[in-house]
C-alpha positions as CSV (number, residue, x, y, z in Angstrom):
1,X,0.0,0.0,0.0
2,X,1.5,3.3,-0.9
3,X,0.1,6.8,-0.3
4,X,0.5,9.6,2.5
5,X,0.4,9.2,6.5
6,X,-2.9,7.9,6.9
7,X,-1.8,4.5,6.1
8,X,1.1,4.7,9.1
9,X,-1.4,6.0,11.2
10,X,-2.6,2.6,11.5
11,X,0.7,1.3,13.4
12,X,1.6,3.2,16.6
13,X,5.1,2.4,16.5
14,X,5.3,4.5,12.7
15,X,6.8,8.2,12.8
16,X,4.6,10.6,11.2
17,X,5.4,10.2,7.2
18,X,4.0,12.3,4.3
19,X,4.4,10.0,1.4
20,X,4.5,5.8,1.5
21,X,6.7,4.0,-1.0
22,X,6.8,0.1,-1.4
23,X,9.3,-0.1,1.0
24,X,10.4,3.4,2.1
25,X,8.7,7.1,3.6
26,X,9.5,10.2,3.5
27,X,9.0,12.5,6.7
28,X,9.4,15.5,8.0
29,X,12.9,16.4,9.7
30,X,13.2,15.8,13.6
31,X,14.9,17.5,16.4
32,X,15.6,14.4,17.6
33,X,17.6,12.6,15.0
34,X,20.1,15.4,14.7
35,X,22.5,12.9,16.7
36,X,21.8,10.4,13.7
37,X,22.2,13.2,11.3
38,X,25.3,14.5,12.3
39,X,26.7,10.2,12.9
40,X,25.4,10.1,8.8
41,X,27.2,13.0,7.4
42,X,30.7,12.2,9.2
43,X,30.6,8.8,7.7
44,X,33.3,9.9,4.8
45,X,32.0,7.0,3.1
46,X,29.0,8.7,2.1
47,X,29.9,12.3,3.0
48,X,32.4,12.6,-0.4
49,X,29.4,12.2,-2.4
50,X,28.9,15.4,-1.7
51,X,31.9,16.2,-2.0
52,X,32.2,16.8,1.8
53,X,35.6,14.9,3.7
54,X,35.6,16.9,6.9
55,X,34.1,16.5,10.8
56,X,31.1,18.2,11.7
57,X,30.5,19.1,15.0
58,X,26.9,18.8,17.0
59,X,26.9,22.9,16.8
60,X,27.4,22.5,13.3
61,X,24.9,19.7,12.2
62,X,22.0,21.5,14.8
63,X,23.0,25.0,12.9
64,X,21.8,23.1,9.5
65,X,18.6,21.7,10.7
66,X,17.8,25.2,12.4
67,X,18.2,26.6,8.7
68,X,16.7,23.7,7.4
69,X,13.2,24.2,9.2
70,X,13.4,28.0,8.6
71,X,13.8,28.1,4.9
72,X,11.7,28.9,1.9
73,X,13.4,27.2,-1.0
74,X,14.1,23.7,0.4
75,X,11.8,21.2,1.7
76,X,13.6,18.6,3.4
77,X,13.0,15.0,4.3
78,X,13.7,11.7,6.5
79,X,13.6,8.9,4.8
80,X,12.6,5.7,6.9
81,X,12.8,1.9,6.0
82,X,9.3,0.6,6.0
83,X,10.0,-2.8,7.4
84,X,12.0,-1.5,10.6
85,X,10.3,2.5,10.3
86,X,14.0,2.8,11.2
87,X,15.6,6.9,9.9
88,X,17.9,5.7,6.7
89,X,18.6,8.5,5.0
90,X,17.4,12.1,4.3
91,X,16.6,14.0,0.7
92,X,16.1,17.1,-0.4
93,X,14.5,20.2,-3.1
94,X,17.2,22.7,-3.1
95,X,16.7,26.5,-4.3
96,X,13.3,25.6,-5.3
97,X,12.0,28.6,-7.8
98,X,8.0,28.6,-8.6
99,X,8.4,31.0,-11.0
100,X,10.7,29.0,-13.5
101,X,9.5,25.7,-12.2
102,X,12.8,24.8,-10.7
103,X,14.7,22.7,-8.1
104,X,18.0,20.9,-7.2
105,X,18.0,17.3,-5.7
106,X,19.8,15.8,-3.1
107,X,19.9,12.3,-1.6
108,X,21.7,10.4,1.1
109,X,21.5,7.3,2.4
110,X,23.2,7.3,5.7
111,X,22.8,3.8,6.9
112,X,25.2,1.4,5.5
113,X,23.5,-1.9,5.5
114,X,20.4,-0.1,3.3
115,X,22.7,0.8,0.4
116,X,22.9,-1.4,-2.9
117,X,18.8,-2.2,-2.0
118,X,17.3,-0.2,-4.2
119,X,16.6,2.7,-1.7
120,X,17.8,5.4,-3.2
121,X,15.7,4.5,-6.6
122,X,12.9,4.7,-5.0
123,X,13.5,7.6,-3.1
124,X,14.7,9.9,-5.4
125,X,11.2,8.5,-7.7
126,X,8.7,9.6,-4.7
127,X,11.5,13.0,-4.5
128,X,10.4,13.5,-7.9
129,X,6.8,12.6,-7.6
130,X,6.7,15.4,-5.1
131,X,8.1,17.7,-7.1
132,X,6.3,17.3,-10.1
133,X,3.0,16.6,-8.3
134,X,2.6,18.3,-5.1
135,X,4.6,21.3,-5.5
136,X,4.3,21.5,-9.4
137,X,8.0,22.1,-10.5
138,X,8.6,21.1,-14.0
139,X,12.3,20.5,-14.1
140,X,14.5,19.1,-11.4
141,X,18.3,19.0,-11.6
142,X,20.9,17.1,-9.6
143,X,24.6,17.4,-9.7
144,X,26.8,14.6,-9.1
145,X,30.4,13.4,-9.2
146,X,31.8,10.6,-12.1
147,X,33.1,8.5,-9.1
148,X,29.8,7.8,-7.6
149,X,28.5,5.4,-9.7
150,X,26.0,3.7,-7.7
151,X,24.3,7.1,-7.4
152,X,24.7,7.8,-11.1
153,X,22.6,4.5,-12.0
154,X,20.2,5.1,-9.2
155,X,19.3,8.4,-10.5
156,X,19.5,7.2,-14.3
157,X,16.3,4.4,-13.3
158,X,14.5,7.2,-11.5
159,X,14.3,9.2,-13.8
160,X,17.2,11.5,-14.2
161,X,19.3,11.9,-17.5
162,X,23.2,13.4,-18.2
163,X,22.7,17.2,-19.1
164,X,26.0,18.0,-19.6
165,X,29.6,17.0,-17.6
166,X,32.7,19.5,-16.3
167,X,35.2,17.5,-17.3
168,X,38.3,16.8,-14.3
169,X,36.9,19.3,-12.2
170,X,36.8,17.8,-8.7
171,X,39.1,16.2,-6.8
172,X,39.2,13.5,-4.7
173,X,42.3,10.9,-3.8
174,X,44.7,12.0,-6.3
175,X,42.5,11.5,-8.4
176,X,40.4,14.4,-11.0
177,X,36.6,13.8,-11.8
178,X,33.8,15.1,-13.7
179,X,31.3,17.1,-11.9
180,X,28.0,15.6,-13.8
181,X,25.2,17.1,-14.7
182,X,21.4,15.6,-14.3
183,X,17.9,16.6,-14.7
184,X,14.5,15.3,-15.6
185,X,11.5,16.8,-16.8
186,X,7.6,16.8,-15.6
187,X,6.8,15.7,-19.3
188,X,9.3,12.7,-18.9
189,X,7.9,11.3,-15.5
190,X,4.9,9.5,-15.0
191,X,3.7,9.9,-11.3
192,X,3.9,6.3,-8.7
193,X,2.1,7.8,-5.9
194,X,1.2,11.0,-5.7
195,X,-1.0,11.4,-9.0
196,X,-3.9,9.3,-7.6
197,X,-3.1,10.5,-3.7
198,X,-4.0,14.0,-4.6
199,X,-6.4,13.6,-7.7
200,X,-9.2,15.7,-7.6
201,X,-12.9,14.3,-6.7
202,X,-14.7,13.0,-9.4
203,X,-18.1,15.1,-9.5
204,X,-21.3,13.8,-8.4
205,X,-24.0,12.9,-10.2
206,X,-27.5,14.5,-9.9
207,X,-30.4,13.2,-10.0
208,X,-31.3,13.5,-13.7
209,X,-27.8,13.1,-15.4
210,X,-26.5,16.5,-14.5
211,X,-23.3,17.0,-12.2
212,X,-23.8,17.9,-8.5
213,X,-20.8,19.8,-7.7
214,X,-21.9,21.6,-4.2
215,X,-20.6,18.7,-1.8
């Protein structure tokens, strides 16, 4: 069963969720995970994704989610493992622009026995769902680096395709990589979840064939 939080409503031992995957959630950021936070994003193993490889202190990570709940432009989630309703991960809309119909995408996975399952393919699908059918952005965009390559098919089955690459422009253990360029389109994306959540009410039907629209 997929949908929003009504359907983890049923089990008291569920956090509070806005969307329901096949086998992950997104919800709203907690106060109380910041100690998991900040344990995810000095794990270097997933941190140079981002091309972050330095320590973060609690003042540090608390600082981001203050910033996090206060701003206007990103909207930014936990993601939990339905089977456990264990915090795995978090994602993010960056510099989100309703005018142009813009955002930039961000995922991490911090727990490292739920990486190479398939999460982050289906996150980044309800991330885009979201995007496209809640907020009603029309193109998203994601930047990543050549070395990740995991990510890179992740996002490639989501959804997202190459825009463009700057070539040797990172570096990372002696080594230079390209800085790639992804995006995907509200025209390319059909919706899993979200497009029958939120569909409007079909209109009733009076009594004589005419439609009863007053409710």
């Amino acid at each position: 069963m997929t949908g929003s939080e009504g359907a983890a409503g049923a089990d008291d031992a569920a956090p509070l969720v806005n969307i329901l995957g096949e086998r992950v959630a997104l919800g709203p950021l907690r106060c109380d995970l910041v100690p998991r936070y900040l344990r995810w994003v000095n794990d270097f193993g997933i941190a140079h994704n981002f091309g972050q490889v330095r320590p973060l202190t609690e003042e540090q990570e608390r600082a981001w989610y203050d910033r996090q709940v206060a701003a206007e432009h990103t909207v930014t989630f936990t993601v939990y493992e339905r089977a456990t309703w264990r915090p795995i991960g978090t994602a993010n809309l960056n510099t989100i622009d309703h005018r142009n119909g813009t955002a930039t995408y961000g995922v991490g996975i911090g727990e490292g026995d739920c990486r190479g399952k398939g999460y982050g393919t289906e996150v980044t699908r309800l991330m885009l769902d979201y995007a496209f059918t809640a907020v009603g952005l029309h193109s998203v965009m994601l930047i990543a680096f050549a070395y990740n390559r995991a990510g890179l098919r992740a996002y490639a089955r989501a959804g997202f395709r190459e825009c463009g690459r700057r070539r040797e422009a990172y570096r990372l253990a002696g080594r230079r990589w390209d800085i790639v360029y992804m995006e995907c389109l509200a025209t390319d994306f059909t919706s899993p979840v979200l497009g029958a959540l939120l569909a409007p009410d079909a209109p009733q039907v009076a009594a004589g064939g005419g439609a009863d629209d007053r409710g």
